[in-house]
One Martini backbone bead per residue (centre of mass of N, CA, C, O) as a GRO file, in nm:
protein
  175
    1UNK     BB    1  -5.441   1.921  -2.669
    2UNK     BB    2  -5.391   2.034  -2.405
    3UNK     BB    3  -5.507   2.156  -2.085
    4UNK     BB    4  -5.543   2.406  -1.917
    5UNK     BB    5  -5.605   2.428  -1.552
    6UNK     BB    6  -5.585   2.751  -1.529
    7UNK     BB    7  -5.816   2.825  -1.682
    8UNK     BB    8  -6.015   3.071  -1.838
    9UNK     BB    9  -6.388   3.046  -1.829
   10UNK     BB   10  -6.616   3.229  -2.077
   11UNK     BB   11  -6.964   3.284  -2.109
   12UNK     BB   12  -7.178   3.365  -2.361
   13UNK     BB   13  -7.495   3.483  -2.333
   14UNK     BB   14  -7.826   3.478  -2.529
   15UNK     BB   15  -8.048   3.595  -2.720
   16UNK     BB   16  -8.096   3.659  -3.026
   17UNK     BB   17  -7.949   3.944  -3.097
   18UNK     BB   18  -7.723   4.038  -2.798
   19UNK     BB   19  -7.405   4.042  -2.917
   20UNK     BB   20  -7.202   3.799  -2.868
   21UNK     BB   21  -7.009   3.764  -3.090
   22UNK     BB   22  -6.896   4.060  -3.034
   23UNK     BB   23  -6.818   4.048  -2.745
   24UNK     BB   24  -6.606   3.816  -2.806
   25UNK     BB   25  -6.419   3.985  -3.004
   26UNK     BB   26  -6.359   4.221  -2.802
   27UNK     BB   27  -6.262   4.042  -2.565
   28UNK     BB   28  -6.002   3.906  -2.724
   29UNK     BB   29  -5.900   4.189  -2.811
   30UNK     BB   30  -5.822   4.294  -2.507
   31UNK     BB   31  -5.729   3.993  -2.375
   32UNK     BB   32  -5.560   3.824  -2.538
   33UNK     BB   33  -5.763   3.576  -2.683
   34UNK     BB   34  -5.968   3.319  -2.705
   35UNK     BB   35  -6.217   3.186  -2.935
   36UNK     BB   36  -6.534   3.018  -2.932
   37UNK     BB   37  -6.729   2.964  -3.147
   38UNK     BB   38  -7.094   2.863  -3.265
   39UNK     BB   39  -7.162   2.559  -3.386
   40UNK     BB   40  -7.439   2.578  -3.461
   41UNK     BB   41  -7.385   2.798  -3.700
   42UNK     BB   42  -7.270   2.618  -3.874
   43UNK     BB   43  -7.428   2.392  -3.881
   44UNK     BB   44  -7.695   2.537  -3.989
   45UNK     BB   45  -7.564   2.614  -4.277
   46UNK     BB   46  -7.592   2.295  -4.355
   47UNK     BB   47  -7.864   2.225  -4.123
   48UNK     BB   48  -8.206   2.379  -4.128
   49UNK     BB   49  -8.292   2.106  -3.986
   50UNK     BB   50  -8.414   2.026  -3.643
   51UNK     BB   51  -8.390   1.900  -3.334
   52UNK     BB   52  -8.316   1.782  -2.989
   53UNK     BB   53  -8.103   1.575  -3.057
   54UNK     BB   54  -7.919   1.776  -3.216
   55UNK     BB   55  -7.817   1.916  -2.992
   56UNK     BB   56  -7.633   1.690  -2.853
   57UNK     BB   57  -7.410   1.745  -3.088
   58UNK     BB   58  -7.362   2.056  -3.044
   59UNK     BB   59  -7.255   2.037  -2.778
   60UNK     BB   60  -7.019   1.864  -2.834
   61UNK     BB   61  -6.890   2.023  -3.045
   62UNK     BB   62  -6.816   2.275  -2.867
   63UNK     BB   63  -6.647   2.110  -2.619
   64UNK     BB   64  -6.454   2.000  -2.852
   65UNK     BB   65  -6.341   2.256  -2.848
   66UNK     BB   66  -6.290   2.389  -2.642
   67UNK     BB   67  -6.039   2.182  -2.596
   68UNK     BB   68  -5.836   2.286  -2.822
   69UNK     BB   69  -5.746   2.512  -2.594
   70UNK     BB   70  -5.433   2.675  -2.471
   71UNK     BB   71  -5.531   2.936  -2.301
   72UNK     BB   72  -5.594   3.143  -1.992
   73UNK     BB   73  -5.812   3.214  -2.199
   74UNK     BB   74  -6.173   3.168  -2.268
   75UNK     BB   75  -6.408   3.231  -2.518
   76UNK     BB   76  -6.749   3.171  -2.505
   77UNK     BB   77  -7.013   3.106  -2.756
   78UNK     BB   78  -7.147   2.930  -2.583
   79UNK     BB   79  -7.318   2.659  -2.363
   80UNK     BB   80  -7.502   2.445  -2.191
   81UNK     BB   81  -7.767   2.698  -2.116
   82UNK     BB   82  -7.794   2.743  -2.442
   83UNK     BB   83  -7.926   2.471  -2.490
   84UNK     BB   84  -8.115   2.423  -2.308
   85UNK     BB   85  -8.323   2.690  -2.345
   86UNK     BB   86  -8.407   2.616  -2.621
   87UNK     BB   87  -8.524   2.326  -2.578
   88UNK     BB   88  -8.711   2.465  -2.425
   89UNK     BB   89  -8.835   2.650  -2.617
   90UNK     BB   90  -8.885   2.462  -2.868
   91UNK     BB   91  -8.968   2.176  -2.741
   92UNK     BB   92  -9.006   2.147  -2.430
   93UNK     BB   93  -8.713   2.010  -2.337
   94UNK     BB   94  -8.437   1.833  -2.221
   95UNK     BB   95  -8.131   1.631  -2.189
   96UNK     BB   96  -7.954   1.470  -1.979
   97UNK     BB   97  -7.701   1.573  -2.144
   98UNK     BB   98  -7.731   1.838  -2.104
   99UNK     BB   99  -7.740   1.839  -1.778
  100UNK     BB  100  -7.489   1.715  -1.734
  101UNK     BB  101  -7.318   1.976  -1.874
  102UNK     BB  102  -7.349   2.134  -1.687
  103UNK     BB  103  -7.295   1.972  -1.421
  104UNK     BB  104  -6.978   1.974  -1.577
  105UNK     BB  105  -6.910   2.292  -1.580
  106UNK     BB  106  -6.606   2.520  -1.616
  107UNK     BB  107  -6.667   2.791  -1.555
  108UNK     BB  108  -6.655   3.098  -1.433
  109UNK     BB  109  -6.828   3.251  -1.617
  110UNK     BB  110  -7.144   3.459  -1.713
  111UNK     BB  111  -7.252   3.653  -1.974
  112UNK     BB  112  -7.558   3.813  -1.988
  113UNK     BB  113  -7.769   3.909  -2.248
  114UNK     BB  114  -7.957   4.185  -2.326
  115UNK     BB  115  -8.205   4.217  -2.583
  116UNK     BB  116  -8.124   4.583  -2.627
  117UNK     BB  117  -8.034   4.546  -2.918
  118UNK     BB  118  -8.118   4.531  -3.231
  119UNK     BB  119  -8.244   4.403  -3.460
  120UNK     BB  120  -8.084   4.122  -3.677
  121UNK     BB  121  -8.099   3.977  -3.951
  122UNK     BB  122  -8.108   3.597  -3.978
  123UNK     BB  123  -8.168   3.306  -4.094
  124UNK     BB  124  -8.066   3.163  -3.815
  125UNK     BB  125  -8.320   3.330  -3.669
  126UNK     BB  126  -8.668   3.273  -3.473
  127UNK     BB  127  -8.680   3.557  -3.257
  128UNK     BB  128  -8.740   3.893  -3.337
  129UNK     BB  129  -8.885   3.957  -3.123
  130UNK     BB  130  -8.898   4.125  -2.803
  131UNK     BB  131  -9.080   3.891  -2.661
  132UNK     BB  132  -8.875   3.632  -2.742
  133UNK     BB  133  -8.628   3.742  -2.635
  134UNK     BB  134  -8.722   3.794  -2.352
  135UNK     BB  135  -8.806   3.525  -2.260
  136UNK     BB  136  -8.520   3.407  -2.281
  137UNK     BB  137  -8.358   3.565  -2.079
  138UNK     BB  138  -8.528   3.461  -1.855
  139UNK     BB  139  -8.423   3.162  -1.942
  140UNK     BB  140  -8.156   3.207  -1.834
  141UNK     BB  141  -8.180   3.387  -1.556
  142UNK     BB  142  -8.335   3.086  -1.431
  143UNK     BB  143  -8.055   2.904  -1.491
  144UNK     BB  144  -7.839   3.014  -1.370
  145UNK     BB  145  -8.005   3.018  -1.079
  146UNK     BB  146  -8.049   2.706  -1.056
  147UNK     BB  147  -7.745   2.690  -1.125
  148UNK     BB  148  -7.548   2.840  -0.966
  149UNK     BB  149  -7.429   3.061  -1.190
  150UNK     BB  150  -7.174   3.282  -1.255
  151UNK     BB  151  -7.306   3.624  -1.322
  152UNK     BB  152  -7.369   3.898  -1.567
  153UNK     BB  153  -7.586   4.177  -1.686
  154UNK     BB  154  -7.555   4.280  -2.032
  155UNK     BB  155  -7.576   4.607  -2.118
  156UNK     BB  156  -7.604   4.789  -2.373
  157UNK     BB  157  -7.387   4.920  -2.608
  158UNK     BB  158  -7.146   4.766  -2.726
  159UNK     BB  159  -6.926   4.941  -2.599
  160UNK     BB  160  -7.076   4.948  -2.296
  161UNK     BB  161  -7.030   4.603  -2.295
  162UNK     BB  162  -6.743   4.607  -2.255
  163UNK     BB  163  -6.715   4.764  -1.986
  164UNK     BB  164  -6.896   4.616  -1.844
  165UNK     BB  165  -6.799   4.332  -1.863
  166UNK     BB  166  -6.464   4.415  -1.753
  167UNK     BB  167  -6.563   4.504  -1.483
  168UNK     BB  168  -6.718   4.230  -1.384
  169UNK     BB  169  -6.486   4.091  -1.405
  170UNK     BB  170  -6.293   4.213  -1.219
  171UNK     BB  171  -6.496   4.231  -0.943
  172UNK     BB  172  -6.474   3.885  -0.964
  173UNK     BB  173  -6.176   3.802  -1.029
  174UNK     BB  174  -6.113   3.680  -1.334
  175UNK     BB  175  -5.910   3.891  -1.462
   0.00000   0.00000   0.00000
């Protein structure tokens, strides 16, 4: 399927428990609009140990869905700076062609959600605490800063966050 030229792409990004995939379901159904869910989380039920390198596979895939969509809006439940941020918070490294995804990335905005809704427990989650959860927020905020990525910075409850998330999308004209 081609894709929509004016297409506006939407990444949902933030550390393990933040909402993410709730907030893309919400904004989905808010606007009428498709969402790609998060192939990491597909391929790691399937295959619960990996590398660095295999991060460069998922990120194909996750890239290579969202093209399969040909909707006016599409909402990513993770983009290639949340690819970045893992590899450098677990392996210390990020791959070449993560960074070139990112430099290539033609996302309209970013949502990244602050992790201060309670932690729900999920076997392919690896940091519980709100110490490296906080961690990981901040490199999100300093790689989309980094690479001068517009964002959006989303807290409070579910609920919350969704007029939050549509009112910023709003201000933005993004929507």
């Amino acid at each position: 399927m081609e894709k929509t030229i004016t297409q506006i792409k939407i990444a949902v990004v933030g550390p393990e428990s933040s909402g993410k995939t709730t907030l893309c379901k919400q904004l989905c159904e808010t606007l009428n609009c498709e969402w790609v869910p998060e192939f990491a989380r597909t391929h790691l039920n399937e295959n619960t140990s990996y590398n660095r390198h295999d991060l460069d596979f998922m990120l194909k895939q996750q890239l290579l869905s969202e093209n399969t969509y040909n909707h006016p809006i599409l909402i990513c439940d993770g983009d290639p700076i949340s690819f970045k941020v893992w590899s450098q918070y677990k392996f210390g490294s990020t791959s070449e062609y993560i960074e070139q995804m990112i430099l290539d990335s033609d996302y309209n905005h970013c949502l990244l959600l602050r992790p201060d809704l309670p932690y729900e427990d999920d076997p392919l989650r690896e940091n519980s605490s709100l110490k490296n959860r906080l961690e990981l927020f901040a490199l999100f905020k300093k790689e989309l800063n980094k690479f001068n990525l517009k964002h959006s910075i989303i807290s409070g409850s579910n609920e919350i966050r969704l007029n939050v998330a549509l009112n910023s999308l709003r201000q933005q004209k993004i929507i």
